[in-house]
N, C-alpha and C positions, 0 to 999 in steps of 0.2 A: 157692438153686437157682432158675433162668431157667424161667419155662414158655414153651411150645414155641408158637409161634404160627403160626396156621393159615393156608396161603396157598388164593386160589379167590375162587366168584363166592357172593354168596348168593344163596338162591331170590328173592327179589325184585329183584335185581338181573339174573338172568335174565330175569324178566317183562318187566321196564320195557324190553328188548333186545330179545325177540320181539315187544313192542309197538309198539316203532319201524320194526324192520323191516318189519309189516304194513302198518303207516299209509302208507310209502313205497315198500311195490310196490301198494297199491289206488292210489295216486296215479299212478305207472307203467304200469302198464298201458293204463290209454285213451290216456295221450300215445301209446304206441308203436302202439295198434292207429291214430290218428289220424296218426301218420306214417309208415303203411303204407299207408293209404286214401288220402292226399294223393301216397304215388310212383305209387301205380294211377293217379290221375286224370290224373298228368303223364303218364306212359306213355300212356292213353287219349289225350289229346289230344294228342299225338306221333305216334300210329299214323293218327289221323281226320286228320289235317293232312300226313300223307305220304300217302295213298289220296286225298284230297279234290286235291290239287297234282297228281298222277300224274294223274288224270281232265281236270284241266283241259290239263294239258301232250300229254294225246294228243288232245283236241280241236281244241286249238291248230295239234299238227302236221299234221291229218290237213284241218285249212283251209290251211292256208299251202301244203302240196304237192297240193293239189286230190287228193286222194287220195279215190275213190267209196266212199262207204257205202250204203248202206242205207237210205231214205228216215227209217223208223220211228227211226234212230238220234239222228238229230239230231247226226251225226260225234262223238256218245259211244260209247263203250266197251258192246256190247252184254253183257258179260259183265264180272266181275271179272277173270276170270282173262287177257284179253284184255290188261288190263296186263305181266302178268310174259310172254306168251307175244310178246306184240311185234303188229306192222304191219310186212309189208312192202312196200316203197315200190322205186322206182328213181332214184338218183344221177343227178347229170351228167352222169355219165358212160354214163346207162344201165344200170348194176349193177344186180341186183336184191341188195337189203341188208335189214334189220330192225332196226325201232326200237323198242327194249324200254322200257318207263317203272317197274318196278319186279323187283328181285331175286325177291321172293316176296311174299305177300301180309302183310301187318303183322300181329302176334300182337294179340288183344284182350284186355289185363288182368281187365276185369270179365267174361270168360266163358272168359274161358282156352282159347279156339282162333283160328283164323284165322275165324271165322263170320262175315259180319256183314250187318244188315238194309242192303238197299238201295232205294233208290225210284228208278223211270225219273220221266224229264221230262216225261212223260206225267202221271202218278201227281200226286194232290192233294196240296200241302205239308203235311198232319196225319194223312195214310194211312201205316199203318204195315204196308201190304199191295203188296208190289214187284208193277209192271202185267209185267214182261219185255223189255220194246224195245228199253232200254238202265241203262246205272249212269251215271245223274247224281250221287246223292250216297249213301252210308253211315252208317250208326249201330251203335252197339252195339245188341245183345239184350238188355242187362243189363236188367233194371227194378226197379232197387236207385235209391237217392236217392245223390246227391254231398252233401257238405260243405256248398255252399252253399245246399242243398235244393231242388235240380234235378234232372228222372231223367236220367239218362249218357243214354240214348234221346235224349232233345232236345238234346242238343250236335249 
């Protein structure tokens, strides 16, 4: 007579199995929090590089059609929002039209709103205190370090 042989795992053979599996989600995890931090930083400097162009591009316009500003502005953008709501200007033709430079204001990854610090051209390049006059340039609020151990503020 044949004895009956036992099919399955034995308990160390479980072990050695949940020990692998551990080993290789502690290894797992920083890659992936590390390549969620690296899409934030792309997105950040995607969002600062379409707000920083939009600035310059309504600068640009508002010289090229001698369009009057406001002394204090420096024919920057006295507002963010000054962006998405437009300039209007008059055509050739005399039209009176509007020149938009952005849809809406770019989302900011590291604070998760549309918020974001600005400094007029007024304001000292290390003040992190906006004077009012106008938006020369933007920053995130975050004051979290980047990857390359940089604060996202100073980009």
């Amino acid at each position: 007579m044949k004895k009956k042989t036992e099919k399955g795992f034995t308990l160390l053979e479980m072990i050695v199995v949940v020990v692998i599996i551990a080993v290789l989600a502690a290894v797992a995890v920083p890659m992936v929090e590390t390549s969620v931090k690296r899409e934030k930083e792309i997105e950040l400097r995607r969002s600062l590089r379409t707000i920083r162009t939009a600035i310059d591009d309504y600068r640009k316009f508002v010289e090229e059609n001698n369009i009057k500003m406001d002394e204090d502005t420096y024919n920057y953008p006295e507002e963010l929002e000054d962006l998405v709501k437009g300039i209007e200007y008059k055509d050739e033709k005399a039209e009176e039209k509007i020149k938009k430079f952005l849809r809406s204001i770019p989302f900011d990854p590291m604070t998760n709103s549309t918020e974001w610090g600005m400094r007029s051209y007024q304001d000292k390049r290390d003040e992190n205190s906006w004077g009012g006059e106008n938006v020369w340039d933007v920053y995130t609020k975050s004051e979290r370090k980047a990857l390359d151990g940089t604060y996202y503020k100073d980009w």
